[in-house]
N, C-alpha and C positions, 0 to 999 in steps of 0.2 A: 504494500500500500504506500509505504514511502515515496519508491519509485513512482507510482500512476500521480500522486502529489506533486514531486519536484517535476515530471511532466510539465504536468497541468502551469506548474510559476517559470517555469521555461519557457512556454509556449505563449504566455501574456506576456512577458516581455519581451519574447521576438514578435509579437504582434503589434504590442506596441506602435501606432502611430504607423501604421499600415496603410499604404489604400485599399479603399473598398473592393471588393472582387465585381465587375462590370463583364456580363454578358458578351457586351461587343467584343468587348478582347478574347473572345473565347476560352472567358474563366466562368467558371460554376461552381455554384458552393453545397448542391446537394448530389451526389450519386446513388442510383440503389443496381447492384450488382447479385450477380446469377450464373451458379455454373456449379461443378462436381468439387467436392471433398472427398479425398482422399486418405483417411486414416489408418495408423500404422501403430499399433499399441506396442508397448513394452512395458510389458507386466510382472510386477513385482508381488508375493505374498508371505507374508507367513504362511505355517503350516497351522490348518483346522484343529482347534483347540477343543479336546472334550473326552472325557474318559474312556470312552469305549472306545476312539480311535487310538489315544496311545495307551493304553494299558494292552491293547492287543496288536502293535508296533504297526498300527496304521499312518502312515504319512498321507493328506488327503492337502492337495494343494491345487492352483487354480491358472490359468491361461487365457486373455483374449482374444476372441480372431480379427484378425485387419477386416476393415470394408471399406464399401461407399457409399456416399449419402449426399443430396443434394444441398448446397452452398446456399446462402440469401446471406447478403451483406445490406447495410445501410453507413455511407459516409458522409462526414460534414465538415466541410474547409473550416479550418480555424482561419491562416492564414497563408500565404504565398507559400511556404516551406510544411505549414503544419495543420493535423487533421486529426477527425477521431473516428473511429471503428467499429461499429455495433455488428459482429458476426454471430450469424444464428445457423443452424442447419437443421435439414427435416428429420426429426428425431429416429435414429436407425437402430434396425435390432440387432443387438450386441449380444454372439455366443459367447459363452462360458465353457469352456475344456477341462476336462478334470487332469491331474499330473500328479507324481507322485506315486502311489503301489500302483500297481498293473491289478490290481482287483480290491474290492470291499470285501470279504469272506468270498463266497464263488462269483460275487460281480464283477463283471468288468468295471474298470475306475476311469485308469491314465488313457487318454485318448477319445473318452467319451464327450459330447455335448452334454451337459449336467444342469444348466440353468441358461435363459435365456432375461435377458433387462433393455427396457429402451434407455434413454437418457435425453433431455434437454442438458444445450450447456453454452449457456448466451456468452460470448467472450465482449470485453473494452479495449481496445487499443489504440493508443496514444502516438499517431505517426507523424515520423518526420522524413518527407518527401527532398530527395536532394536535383539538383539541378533546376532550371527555368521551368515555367508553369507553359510555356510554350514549346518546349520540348517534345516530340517524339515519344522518346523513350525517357521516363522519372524511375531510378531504382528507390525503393523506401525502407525503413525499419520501424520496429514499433514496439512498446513494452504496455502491458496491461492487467488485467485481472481476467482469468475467466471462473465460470459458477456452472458448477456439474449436479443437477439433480435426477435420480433412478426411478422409473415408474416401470409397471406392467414384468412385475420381478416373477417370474415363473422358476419352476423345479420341473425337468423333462421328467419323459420315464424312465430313464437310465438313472438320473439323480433322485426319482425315488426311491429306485432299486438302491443304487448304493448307499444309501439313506435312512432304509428300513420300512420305507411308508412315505406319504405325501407331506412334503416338505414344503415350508410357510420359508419365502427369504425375503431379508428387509437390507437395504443399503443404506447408507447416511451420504448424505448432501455435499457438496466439496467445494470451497472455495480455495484457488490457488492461483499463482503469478503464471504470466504465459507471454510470448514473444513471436513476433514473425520480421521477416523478412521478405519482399518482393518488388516484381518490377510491373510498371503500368505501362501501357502501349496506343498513343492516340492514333485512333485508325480512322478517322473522320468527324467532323462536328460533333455532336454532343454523346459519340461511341467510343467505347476503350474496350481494350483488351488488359483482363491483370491472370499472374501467375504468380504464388509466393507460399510460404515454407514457414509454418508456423511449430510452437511445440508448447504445451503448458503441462501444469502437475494435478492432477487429480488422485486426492488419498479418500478414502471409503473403507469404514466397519462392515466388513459381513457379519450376519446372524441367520442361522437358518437354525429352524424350529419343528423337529419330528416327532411329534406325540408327545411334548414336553421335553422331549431331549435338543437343548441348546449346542450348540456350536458354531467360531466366532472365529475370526481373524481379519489381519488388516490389509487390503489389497491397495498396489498403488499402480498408477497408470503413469507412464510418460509418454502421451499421444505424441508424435511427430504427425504433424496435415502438410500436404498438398493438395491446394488450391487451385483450378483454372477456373476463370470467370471472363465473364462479358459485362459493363456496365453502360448506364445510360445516366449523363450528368445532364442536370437542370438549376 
């Protein structure tokens, strides 16, 4: 939060006593952008905490699969150099892999789909575009927040199997720092092209709950995104 702050007193003072942004010059101060996200997990866990798994030297640990999902952005010119970033994308369903034993008693474990979760995760970022606003080509960077909330948390059949019975999961909410990097490409009056390379931290408590048998660990995501979009500025 520091950083999205000193941002934010950065950016008023390079604005400072700015001209206005004027259409005729072929500057615009809102864009809203569209196009494919690219996600790429790197996941981190503890092992599933709870008696029956290690008292009977079960390791039960967990894997995201990469996917795609569709991109919507909204931008708003600060000023000549600098902007901010409301990135959203169409909440995607994210499997779950089990890793660790190759079986629950005679279940299979490691390898399986075992839960499925959507996720909303509206990111803020704080860009500072280098080069003329009349430019072609503007490479950018940017630092922010993003906010990871879990719905629609399901237990496959495989994860009730290894599980014992039908299984109740609950995620927690994540706020953490996040970053990109990319380049914008004016391809005509008020159309652009952008590509860019983002990555933020997402940490989240698992709890799944089988007939009153709890079990808990801490999962942490470092999404790396690729982004391609189209935008339309006005």
């Amino acid at each position: 939060m520091k950083l999205i702050y000193s941002s934010l007193i950065a950016a008023t003072f390079a604005c400072a006593g700015a001209a206005p942004a004027s259409a005729d010059d072929g500057v615009y101060n809102n864009s809203f952008r569209m196009g494919a996200e690219f996600v790429f997990y790197h996941t981190k866990s503890n092992d599933l905490t709870a008696p029956d798994l290690q008292n009977n030297g079960i390791v039960a640990n967990f894997k995201a699969d990469n996917l795609e999902t569709l991109y919507v952005g909204y931008v708003r010119r600060i000023c000549s150099n600098f902007s901010v970033e409301l990135a959203l994308g169409y909440p995607p369903l994210s499997k779950v892999e089990g890793r660790g034993s190759a079986t629950v008693g005679s279940v299979p474990y490691a390898g399986q789909i075992i839960s499925t979760a959507r996720w909303l995760s509206p990111t803020v970022l704080f860009e500072y575009n280098f080069l003329s606003e009349n430019a072609p080509l503007r490479p950018y960077i940017g630092a922010g927040v993003n906010y990871t909330a879990f719905y629609d948390r399901y237990s496959t059949a495989a994860g009730n199997a290894a599980s014992g019975g039908p299984t109740r999961i609950s995620l927690t909410s994540s706020v953490g720092p996040a970053a990109t990097a990319g380049l914008s490409w004016h391809i005509s009056g008020h159309w652009h092209a952008y590509a860019s390379y983002s990555i933020s931290q997402v940490d989240t408590d698992i709890k799944t709950d089988t007939a009153g048998v709890e079990r808990r660990a801490r999962l942490h995501f470092g999404p790396q995104v690729v982004v391609i979009s189209g935008g339309y500025s006005f």
